[in-house]
Rosetta silent file (secondary structure, phi, psi, omega in degrees, C-alpha in Angstrom):
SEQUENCE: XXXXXXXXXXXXXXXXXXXXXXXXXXXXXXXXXXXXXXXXXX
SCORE:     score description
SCORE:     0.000 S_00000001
   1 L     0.000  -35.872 -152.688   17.992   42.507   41.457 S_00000001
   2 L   -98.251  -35.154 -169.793   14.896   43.618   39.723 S_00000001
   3 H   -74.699  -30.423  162.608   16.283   47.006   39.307 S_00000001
   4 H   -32.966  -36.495 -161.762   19.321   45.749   37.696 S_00000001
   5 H   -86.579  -69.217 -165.390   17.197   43.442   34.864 S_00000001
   6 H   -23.285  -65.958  179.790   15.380   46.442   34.759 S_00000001
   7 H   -86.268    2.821  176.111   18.344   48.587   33.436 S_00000001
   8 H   -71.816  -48.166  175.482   19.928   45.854   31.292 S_00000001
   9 H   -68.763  -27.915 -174.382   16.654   45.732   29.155 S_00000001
  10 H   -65.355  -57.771 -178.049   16.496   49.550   28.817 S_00000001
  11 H   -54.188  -30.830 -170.377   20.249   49.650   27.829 S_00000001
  12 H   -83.278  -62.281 -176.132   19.448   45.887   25.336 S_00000001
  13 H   -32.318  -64.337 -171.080   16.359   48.231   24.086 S_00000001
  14 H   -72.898  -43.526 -161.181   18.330   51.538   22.950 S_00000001
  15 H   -63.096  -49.412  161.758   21.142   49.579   21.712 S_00000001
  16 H   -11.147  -68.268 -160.675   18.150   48.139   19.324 S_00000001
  17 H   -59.980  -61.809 -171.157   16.873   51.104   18.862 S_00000001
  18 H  -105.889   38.138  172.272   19.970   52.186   17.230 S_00000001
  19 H   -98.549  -53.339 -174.161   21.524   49.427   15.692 S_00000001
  20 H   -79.378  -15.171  149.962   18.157   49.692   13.215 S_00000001
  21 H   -61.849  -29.430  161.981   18.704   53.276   12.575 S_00000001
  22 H   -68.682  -45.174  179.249   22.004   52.609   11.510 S_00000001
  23 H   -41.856  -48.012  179.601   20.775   49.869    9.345 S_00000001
  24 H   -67.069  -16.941  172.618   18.390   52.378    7.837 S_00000001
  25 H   -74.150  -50.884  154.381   20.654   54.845    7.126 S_00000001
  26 H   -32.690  -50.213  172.173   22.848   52.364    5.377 S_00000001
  27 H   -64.565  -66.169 -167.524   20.340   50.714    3.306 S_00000001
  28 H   -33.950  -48.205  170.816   19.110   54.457    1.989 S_00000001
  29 H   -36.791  -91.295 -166.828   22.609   55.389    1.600 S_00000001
  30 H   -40.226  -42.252  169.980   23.228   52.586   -0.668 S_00000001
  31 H   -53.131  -37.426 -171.239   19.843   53.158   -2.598 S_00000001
  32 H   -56.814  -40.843 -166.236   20.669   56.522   -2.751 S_00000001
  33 H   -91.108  -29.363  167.494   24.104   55.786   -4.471 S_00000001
  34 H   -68.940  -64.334 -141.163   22.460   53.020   -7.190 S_00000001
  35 H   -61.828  -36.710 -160.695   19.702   55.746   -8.031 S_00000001
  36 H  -111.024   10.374  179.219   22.513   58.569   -9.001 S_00000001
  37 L   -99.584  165.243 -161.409   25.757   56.552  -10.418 S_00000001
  38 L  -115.713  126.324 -165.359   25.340   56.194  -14.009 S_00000001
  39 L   -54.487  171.537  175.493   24.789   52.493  -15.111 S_00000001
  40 L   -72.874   53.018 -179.430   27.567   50.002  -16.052 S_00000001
  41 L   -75.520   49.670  169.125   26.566   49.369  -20.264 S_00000001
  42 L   -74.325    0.000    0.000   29.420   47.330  -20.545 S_00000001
């Protein structure tokens, strides 16, 4: 039983882990793409 919880948190952990690396790449991305498109002076 205990090893079982055991690998459910490791597996709930990494899935964390890289759920917020994707976030970060996203957010940069998008800064990345406002910094270089050339504004809207409509």
């Amino acid at each position: 039983m205990f090893k079982k919880l055991l690998i459910l948190v490791g597996v709930v952990g990494v899935a964390a882990v890289v759920a917020k690396k994707i976030k970060a790449s996203n957010d940069e991305r998008a800064l990345w793409h406002e910094a270089t498109t050339a504004p809207d002076l409509r």
